[in-house]
Biopython code that builds the backbone (N, CA, C, O; Angstrom):
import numpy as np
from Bio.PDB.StructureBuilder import StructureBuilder

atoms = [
    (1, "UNK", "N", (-4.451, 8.164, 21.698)),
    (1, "UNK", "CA", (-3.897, 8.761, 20.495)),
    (1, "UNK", "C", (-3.882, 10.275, 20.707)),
    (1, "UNK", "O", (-4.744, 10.916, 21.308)),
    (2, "UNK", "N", (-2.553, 10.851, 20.007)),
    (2, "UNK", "CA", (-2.909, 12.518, 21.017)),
    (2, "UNK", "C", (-3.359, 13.200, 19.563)),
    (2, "UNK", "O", (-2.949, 12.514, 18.626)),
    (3, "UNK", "N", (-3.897, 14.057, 19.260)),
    (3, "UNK", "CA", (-4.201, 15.030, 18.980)),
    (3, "UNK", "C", (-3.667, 15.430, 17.326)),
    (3, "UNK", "O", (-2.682, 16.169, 17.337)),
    (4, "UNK", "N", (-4.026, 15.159, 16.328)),
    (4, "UNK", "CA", (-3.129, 15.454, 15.001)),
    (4, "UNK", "C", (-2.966, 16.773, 14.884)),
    (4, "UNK", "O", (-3.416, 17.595, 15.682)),
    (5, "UNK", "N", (-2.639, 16.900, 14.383)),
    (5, "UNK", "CA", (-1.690, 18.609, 13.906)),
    (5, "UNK", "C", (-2.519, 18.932, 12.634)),
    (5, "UNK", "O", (-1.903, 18.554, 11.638)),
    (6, "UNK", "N", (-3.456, 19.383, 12.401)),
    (6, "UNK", "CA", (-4.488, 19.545, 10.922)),
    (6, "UNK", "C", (-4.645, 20.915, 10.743)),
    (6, "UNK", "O", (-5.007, 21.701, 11.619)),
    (7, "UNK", "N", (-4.305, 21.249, 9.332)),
    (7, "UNK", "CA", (-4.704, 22.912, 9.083)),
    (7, "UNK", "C", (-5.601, 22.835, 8.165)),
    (7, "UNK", "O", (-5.348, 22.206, 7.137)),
    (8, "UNK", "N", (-6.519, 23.299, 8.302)),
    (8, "UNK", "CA", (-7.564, 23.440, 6.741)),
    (8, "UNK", "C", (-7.863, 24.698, 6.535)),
    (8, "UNK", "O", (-8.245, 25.612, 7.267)),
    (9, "UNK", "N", (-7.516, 24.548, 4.889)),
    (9, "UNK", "CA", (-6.692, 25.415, 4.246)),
    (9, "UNK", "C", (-8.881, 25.441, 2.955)),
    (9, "UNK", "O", (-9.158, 24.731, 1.988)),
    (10, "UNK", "N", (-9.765, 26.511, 3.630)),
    (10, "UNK", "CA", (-10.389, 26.675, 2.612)),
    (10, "UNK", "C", (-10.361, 27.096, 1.242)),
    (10, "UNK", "O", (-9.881, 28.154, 0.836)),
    (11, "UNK", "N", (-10.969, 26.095, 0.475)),
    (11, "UNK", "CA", (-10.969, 26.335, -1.109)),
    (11, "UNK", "C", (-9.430, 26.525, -1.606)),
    (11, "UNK", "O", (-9.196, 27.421, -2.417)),
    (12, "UNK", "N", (-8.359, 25.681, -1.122)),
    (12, "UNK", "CA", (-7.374, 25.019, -1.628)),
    (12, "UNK", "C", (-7.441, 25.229, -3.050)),
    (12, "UNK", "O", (-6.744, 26.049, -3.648)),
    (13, "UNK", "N", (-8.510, 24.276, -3.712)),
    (13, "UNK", "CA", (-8.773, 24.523, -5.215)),
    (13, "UNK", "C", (-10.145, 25.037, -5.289)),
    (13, "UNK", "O", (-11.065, 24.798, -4.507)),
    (14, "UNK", "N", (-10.158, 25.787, -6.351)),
    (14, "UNK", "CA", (-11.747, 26.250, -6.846)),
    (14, "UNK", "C", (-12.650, 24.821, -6.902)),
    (14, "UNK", "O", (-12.221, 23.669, -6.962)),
    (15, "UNK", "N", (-13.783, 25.205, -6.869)),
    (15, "UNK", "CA", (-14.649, 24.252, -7.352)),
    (15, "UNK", "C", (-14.690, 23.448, -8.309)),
    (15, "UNK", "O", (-15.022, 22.267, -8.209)),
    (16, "UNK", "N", (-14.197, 24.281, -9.802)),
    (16, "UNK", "CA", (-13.803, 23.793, -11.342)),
    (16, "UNK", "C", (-12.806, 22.897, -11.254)),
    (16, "UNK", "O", (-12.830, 21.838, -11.882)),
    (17, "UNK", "N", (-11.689, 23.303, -10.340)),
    (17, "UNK", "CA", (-10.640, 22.756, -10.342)),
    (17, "UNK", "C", (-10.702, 21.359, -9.549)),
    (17, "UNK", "O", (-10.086, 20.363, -9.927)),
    (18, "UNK", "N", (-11.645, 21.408, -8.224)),
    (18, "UNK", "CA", (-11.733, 20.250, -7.341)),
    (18, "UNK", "C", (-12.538, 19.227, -8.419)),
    (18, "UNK", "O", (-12.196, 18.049, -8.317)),
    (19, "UNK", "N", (-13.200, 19.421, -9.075)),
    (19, "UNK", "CA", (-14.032, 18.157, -10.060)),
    (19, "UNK", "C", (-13.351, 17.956, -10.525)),
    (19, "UNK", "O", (-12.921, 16.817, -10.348)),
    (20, "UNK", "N", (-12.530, 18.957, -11.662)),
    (20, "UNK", "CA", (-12.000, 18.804, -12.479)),
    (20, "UNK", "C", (-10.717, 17.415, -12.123)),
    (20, "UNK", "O", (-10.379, 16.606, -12.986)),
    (21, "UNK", "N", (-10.008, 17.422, -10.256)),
    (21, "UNK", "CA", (-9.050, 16.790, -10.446)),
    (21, "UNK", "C", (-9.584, 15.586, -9.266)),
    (21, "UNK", "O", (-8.733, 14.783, -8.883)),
    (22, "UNK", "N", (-10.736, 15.506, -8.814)),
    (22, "UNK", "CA", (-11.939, 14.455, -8.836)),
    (22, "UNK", "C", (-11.946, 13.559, -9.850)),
    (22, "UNK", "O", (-11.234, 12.556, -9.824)),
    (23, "UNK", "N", (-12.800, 13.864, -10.887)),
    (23, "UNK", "CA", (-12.556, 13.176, -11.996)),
    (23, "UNK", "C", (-11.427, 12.263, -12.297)),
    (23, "UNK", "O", (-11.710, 11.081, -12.491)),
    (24, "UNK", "N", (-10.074, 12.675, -12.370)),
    (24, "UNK", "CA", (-9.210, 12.487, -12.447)),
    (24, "UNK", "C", (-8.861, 11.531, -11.902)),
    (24, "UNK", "O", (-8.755, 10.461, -12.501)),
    (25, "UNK", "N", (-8.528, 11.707, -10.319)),
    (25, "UNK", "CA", (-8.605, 10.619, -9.303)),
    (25, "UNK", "C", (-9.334, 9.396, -9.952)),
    (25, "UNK", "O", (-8.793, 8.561, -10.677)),
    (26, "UNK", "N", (-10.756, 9.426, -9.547)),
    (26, "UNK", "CA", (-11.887, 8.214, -9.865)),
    (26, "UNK", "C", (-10.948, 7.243, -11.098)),
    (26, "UNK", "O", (-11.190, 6.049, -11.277)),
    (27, "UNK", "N", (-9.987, 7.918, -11.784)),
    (27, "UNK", "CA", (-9.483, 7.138, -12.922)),
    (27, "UNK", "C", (-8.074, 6.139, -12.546)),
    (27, "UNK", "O", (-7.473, 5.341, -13.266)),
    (28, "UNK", "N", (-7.848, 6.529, -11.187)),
    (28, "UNK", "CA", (-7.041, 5.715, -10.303)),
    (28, "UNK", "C", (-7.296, 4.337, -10.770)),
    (28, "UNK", "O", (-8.406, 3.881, -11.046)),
    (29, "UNK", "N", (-5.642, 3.430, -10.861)),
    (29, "UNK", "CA", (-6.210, 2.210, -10.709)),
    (29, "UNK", "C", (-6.016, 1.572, -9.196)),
    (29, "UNK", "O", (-4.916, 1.090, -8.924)),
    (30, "UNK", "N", (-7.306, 1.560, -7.987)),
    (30, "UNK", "CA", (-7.485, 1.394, -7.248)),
    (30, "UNK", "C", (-7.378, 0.014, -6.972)),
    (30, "UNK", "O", (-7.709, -0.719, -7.904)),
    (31, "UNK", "N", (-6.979, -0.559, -5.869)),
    (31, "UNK", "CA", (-7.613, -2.186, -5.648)),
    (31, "UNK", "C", (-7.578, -2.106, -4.225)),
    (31, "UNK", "O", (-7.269, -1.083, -3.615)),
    (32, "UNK", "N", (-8.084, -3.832, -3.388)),
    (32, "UNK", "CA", (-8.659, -3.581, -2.507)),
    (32, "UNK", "C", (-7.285, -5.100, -1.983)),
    (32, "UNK", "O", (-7.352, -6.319, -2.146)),
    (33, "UNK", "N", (-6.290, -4.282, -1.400)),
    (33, "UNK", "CA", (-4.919, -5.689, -1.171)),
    (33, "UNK", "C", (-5.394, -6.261, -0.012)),
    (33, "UNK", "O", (-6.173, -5.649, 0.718)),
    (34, "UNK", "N", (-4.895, -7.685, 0.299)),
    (34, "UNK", "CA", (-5.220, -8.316, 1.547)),
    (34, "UNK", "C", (-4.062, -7.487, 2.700)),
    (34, "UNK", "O", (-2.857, -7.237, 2.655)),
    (35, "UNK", "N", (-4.867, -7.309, 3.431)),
    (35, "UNK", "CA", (-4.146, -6.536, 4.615)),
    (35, "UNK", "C", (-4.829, -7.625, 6.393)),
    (35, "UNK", "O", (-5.972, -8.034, 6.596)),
    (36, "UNK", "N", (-3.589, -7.764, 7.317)),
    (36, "UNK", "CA", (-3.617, -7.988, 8.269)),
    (36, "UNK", "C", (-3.575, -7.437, 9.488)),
    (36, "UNK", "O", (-2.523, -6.881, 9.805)),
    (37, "UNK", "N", (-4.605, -7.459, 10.367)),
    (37, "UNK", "CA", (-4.906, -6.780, 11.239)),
    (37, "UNK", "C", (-5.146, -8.203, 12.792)),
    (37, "UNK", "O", (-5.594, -9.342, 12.923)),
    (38, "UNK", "N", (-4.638, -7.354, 13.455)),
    (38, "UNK", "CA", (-4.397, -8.497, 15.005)),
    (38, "UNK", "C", (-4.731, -10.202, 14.390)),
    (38, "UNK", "O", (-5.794, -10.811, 14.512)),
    (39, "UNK", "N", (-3.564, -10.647, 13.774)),
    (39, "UNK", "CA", (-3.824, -11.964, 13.157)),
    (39, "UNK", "C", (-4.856, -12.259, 12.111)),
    (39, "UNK", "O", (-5.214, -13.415, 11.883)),
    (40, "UNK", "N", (-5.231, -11.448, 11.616)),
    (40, "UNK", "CA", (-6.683, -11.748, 10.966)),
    (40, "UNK", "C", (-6.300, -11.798, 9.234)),
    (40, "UNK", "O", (-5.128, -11.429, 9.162)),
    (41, "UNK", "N", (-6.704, -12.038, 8.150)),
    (41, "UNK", "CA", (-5.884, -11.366, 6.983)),
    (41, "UNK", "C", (-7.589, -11.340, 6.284)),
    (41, "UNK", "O", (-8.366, -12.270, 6.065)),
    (42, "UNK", "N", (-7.725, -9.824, 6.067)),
    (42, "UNK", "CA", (-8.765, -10.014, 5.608)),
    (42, "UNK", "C", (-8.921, -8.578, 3.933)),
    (42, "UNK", "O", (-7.876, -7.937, 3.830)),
    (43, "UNK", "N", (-9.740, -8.282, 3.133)),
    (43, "UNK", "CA", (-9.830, -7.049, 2.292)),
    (43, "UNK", "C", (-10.499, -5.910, 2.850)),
    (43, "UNK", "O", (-11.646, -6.285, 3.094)),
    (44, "UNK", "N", (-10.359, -4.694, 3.179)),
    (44, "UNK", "CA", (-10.790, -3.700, 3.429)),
    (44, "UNK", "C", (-11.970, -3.227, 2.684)),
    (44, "UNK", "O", (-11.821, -3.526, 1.499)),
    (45, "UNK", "N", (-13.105, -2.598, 2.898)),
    (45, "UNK", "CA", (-14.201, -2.060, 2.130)),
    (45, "UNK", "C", (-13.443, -0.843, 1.690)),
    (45, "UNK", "O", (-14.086, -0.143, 0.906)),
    (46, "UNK", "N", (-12.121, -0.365, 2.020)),
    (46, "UNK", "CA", (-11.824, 0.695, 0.890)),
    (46, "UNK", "C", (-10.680, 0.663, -0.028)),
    (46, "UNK", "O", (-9.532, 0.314, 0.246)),
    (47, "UNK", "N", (-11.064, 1.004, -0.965)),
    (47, "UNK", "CA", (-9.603, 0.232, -1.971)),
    (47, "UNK", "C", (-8.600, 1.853, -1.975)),
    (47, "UNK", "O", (-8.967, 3.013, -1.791)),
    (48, "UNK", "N", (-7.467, 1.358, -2.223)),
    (48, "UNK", "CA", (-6.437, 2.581, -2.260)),
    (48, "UNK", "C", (-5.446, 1.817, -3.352)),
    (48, "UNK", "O", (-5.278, 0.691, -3.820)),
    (49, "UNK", "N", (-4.756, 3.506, -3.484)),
    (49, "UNK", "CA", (-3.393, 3.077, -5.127)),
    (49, "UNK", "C", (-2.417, 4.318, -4.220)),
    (49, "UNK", "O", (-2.807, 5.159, -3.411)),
    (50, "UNK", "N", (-0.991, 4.018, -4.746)),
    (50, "UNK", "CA", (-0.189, 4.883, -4.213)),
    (50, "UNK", "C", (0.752, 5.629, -5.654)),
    (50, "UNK", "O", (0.961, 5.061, -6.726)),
    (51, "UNK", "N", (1.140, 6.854, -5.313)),
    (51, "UNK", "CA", (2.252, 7.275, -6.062)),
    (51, "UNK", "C", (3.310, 7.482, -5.354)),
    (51, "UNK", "O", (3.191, 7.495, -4.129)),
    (52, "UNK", "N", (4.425, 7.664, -5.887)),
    (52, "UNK", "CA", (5.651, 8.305, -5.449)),
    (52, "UNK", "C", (6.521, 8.308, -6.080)),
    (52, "UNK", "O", (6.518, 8.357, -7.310)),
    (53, "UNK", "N", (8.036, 8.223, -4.916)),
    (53, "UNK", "CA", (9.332, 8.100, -5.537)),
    (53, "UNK", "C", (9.822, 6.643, -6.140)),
    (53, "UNK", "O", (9.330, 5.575, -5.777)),
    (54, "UNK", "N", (10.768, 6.762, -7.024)),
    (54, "UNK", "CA", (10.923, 5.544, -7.510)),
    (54, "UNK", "C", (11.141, 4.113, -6.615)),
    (54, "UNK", "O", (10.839, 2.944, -6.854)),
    (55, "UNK", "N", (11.928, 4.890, -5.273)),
    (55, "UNK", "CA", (12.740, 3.836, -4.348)),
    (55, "UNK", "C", (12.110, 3.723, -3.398)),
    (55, "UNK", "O", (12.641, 3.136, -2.455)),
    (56, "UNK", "N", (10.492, 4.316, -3.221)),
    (56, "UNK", "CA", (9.596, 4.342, -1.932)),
    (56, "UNK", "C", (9.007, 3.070, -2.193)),
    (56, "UNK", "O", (8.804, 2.665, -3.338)),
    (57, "UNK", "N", (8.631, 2.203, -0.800)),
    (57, "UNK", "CA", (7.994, 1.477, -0.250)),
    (57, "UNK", "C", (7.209, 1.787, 0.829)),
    (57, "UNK", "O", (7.468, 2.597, 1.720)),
    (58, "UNK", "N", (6.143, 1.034, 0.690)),
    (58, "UNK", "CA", (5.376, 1.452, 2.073)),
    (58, "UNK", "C", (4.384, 0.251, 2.508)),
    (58, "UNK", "O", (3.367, -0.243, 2.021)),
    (59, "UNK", "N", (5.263, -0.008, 3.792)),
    (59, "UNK", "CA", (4.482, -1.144, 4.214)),
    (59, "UNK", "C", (3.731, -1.122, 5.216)),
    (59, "UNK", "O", (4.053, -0.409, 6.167)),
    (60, "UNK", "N", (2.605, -1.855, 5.258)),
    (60, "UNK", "CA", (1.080, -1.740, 6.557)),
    (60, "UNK", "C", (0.210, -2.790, 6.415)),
    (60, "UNK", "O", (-0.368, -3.226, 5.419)),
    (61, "UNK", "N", (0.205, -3.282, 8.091)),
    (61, "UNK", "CA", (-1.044, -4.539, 8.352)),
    (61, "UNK", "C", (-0.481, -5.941, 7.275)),
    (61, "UNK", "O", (-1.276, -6.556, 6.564)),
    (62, "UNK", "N", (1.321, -6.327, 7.352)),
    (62, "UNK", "CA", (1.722, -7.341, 6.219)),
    (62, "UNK", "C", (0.885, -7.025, 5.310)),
    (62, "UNK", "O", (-0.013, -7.823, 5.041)),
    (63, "UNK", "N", (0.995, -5.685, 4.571)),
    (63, "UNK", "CA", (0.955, -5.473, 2.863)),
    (63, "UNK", "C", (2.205, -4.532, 2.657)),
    (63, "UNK", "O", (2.749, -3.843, 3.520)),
    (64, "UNK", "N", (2.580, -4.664, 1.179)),
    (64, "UNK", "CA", (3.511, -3.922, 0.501)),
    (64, "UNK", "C", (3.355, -2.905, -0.420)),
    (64, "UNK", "O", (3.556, -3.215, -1.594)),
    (65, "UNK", "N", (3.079, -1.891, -0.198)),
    (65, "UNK", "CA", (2.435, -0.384, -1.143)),
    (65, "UNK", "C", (3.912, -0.552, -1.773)),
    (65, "UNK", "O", (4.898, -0.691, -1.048)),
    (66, "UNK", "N", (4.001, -0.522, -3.505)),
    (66, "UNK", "CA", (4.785, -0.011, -4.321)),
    (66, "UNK", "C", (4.007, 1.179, -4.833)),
    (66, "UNK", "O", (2.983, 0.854, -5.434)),
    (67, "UNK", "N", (4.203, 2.269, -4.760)),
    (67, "UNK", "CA", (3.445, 3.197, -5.615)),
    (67, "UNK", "C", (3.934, 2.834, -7.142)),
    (67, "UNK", "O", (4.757, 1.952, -7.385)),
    (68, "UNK", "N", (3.200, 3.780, -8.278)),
    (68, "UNK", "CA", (2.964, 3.872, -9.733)),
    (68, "UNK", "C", (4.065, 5.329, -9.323)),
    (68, "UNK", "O", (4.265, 5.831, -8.217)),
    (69, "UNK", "N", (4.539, 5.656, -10.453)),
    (69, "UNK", "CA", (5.494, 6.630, -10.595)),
    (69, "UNK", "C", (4.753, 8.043, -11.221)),
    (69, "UNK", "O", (4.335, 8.092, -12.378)),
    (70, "UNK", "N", (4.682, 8.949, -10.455)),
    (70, "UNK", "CA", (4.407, 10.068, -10.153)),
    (70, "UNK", "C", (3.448, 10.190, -11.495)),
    (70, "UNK", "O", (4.050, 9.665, -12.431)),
    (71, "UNK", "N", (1.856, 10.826, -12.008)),
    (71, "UNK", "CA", (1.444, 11.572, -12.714)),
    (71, "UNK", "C", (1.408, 12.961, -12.956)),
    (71, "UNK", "O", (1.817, 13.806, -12.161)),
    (72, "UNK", "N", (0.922, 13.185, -14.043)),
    (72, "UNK", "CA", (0.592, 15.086, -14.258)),
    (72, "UNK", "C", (-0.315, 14.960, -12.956)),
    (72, "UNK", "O", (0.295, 15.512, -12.040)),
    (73, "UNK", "N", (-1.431, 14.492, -12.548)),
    (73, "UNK", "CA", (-2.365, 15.175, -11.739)),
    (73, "UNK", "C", (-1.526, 15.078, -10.457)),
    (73, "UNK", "O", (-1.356, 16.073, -9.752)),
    (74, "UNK", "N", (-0.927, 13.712, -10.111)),
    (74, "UNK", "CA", (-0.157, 13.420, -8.727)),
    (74, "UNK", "C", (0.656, 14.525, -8.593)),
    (74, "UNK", "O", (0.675, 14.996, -7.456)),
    (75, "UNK", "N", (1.432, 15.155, -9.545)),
    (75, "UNK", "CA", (2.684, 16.064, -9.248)),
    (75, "UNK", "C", (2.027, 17.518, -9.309)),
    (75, "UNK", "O", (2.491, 18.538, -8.799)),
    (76, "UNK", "N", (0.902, 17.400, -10.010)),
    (76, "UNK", "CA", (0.260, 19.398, -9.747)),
    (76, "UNK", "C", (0.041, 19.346, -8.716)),
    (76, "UNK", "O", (0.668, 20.149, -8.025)),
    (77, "UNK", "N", (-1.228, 18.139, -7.778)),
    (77, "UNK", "CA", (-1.236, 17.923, -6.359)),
    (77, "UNK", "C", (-0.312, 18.149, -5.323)),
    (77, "UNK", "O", (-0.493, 18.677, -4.226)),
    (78, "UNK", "N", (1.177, 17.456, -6.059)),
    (78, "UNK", "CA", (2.336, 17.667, -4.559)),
    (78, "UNK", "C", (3.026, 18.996, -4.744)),
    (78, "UNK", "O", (3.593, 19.654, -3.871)),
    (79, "UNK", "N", (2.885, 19.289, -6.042)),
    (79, "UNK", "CA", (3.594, 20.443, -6.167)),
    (79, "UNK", "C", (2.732, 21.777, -5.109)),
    (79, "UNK", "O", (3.312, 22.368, -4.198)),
    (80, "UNK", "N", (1.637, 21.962, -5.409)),
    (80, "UNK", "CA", (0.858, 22.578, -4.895)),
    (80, "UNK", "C", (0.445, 22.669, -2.986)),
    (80, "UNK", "O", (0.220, 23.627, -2.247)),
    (81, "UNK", "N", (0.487, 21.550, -2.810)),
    (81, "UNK", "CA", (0.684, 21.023, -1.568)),
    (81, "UNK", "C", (2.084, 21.514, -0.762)),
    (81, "UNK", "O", (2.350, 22.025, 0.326)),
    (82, "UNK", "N", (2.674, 21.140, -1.721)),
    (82, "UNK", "CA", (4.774, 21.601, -0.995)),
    (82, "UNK", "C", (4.258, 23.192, -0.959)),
    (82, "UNK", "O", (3.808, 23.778, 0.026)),
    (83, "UNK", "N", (4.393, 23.575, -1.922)),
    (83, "UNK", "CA", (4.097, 25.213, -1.876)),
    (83, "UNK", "C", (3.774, 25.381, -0.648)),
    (83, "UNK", "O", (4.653, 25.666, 0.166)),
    (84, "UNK", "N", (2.299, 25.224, -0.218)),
    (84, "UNK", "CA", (1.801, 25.650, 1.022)),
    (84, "UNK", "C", (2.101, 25.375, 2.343)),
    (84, "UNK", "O", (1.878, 26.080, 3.327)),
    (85, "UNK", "N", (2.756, 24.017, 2.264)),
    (85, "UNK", "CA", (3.241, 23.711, 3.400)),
    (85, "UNK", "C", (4.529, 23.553, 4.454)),
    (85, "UNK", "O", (4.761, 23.360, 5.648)),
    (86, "UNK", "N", (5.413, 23.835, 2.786)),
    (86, "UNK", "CA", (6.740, 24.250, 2.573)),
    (86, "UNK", "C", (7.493, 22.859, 3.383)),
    (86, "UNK", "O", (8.245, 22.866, 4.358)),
    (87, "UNK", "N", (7.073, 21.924, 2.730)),
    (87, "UNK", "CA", (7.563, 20.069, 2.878)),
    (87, "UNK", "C", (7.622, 19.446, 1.806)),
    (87, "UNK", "O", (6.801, 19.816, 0.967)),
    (88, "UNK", "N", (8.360, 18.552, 1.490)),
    (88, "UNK", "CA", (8.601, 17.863, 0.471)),
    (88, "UNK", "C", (8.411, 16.406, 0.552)),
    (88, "UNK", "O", (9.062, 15.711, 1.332)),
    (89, "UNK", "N", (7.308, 15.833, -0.441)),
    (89, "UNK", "CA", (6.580, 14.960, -0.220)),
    (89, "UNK", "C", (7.807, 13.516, -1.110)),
    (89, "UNK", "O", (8.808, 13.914, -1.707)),
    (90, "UNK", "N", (7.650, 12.739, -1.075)),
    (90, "UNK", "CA", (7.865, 11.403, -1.493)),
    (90, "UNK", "C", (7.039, 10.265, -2.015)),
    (90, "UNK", "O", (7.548, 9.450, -2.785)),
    (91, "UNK", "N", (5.399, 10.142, -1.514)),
    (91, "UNK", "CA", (4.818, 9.426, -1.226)),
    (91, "UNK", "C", (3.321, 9.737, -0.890)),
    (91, "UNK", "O", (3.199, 10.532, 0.041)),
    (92, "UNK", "N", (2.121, 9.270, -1.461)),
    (92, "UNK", "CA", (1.088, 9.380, -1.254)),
    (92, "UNK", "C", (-0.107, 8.080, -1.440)),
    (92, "UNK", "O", (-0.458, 7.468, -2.449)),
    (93, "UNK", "N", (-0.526, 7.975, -0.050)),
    (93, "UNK", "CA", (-1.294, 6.868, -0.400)),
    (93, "UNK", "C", (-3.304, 7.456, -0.452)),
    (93, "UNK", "O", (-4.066, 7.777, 0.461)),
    (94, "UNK", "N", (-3.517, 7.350, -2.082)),
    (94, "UNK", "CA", (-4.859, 7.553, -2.128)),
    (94, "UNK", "C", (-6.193, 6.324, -1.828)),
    (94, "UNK", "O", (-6.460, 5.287, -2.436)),
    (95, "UNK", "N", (-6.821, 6.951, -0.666)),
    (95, "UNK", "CA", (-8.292, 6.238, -0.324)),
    (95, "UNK", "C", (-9.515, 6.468, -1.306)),
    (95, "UNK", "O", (-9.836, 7.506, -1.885)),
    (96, "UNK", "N", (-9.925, 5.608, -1.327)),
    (96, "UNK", "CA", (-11.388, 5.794, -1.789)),
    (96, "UNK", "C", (-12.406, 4.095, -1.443)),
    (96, "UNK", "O", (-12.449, 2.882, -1.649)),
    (97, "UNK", "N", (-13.131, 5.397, -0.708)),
    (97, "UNK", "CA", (-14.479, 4.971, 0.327)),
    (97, "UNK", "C", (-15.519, 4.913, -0.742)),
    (97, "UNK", "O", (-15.839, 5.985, -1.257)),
    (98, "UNK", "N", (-16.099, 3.798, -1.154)),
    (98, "UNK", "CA", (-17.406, 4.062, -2.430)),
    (98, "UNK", "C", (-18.391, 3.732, -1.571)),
    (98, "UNK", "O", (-19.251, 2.943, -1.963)),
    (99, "UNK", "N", (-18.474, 4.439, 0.175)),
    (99, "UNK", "CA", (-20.128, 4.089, 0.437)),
    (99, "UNK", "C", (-19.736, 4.639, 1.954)),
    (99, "UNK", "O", (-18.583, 4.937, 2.265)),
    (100, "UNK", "N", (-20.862, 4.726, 2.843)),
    (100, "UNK", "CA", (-20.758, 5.625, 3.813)),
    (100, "UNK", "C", (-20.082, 4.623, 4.511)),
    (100, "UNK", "O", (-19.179, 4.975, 5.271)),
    (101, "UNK", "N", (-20.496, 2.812, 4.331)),
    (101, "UNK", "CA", (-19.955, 1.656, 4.997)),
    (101, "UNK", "C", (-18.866, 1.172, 4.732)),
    (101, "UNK", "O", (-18.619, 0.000, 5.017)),
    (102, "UNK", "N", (-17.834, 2.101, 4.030)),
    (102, "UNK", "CA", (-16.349, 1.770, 3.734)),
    (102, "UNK", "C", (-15.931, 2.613, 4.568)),
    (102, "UNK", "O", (-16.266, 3.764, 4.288)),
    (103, "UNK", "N", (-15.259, 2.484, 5.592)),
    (103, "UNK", "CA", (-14.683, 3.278, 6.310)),
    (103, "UNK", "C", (-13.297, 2.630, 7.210)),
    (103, "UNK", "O", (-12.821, 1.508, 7.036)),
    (104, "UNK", "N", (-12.951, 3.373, 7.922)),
    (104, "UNK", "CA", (-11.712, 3.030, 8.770)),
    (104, "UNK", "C", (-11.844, 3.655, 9.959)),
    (104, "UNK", "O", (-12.065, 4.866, 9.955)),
    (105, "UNK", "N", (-11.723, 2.875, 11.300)),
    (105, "UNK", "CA", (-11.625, 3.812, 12.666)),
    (105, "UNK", "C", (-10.497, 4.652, 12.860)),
    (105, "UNK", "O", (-9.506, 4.470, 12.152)),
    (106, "UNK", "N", (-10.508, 5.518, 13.693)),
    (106, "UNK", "CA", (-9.568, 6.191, 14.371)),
    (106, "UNK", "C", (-7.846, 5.294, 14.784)),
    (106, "UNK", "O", (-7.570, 4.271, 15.412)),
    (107, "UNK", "N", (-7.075, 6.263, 14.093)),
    (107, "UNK", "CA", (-5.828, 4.814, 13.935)),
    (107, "UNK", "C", (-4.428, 5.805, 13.828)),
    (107, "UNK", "O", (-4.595, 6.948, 13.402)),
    (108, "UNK", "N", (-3.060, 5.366, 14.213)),
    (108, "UNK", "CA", (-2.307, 6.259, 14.066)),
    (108, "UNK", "C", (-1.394, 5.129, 13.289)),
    (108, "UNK", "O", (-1.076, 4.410, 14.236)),
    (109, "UNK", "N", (-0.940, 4.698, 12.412)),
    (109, "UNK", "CA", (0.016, 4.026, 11.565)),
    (109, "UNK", "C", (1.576, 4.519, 12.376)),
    (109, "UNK", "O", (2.187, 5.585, 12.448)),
    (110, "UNK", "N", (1.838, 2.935, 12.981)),
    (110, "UNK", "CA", (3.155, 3.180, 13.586)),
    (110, "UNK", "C", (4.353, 2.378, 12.506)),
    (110, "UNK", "O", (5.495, 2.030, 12.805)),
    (111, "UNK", "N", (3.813, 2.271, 11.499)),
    (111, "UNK", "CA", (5.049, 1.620, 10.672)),
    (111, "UNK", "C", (6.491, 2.160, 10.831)),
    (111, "UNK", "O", (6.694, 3.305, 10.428)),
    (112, "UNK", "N", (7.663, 1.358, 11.454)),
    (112, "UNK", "CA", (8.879, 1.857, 11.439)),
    (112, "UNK", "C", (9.499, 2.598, 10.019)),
    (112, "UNK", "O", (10.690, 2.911, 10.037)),
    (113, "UNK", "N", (8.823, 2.830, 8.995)),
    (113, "UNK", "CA", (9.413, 3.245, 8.160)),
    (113, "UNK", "C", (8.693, 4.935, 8.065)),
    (113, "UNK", "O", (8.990, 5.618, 7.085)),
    (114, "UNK", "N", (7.905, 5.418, 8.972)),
    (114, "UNK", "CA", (7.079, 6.380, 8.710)),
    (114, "UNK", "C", (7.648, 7.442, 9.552)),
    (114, "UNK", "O", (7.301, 7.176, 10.703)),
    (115, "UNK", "N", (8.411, 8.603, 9.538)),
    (115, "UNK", "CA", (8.694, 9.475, 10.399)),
    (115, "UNK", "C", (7.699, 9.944, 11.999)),
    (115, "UNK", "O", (6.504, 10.184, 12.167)),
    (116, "UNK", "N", (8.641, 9.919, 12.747)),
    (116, "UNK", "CA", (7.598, 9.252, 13.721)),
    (116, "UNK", "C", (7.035, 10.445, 14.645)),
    (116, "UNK", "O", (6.203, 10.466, 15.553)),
    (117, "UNK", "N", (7.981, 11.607, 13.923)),
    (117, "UNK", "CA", (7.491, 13.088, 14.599)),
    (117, "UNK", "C", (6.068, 13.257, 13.991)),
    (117, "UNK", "O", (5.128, 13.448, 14.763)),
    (118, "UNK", "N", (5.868, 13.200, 12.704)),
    (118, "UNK", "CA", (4.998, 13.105, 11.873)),
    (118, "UNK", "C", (3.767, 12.516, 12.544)),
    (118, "UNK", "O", (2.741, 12.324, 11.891)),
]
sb = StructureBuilder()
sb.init_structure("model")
sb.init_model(0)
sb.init_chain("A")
sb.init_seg("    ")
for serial, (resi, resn, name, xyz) in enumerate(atoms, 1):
    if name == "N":
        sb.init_residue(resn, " ", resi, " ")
    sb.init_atom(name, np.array(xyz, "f"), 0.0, 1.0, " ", f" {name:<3s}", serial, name[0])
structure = sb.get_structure()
């Protein structure tokens, strides 16, 4: 796997602001979909929810991500995000790990629907 392209961007949001849209998140309606991996079909220890565009799909491991249609917190997030990165988003799939033993290995998602420069 070569090398991701990562900028970290300190204190993005203030502190007030990171709880503040913490909070927020946690209010996700999260679930935990059956996903398939080398023949196997099994639930992940981390549950995820998606937002986006109306006409986005996103598929991985035979599952079907429909996102929920964009929120106030989802769109201050992308809005804020585009700003800095000067890209325009479509699509976001949120994780949440509730334990150090929810996790995921090292992985590059080759879904044909995913820009592949990316």
């Amino acid at each position: 796997m070569s090398s991701p392209n990562v900028t970290y961007i300190p204190n993005f949001y203030s502190q007030e602001e990171s709880n503040e849209i913490f909070t927020k998140l946690l209010k996700c309606p999260f679930k935990q979909p059956i996903i398939k991996v080398w023949g196997k079909s099994y639930r992940p220890l981390r549950k995820s929810c998606s937002y986006g565009d109306h006409d986005i799909e996103y598929g991985y491991s035979g599952h079907c991500e429909r996102p929920l249609p964009w929120n106030r917190t989802m769109l201050k997030i992308k809005s804020d995000v585009e700003k800095k990165t000067g890209f325009e988003y479509n699509f976001v799939l949120l994780n949440f790990y509730n334990s150090g033993y929810a996790k995921i290995s090292a992985h590059k998602d080759d879904e044909p629907s995913l820009d592949q420069s990316s």
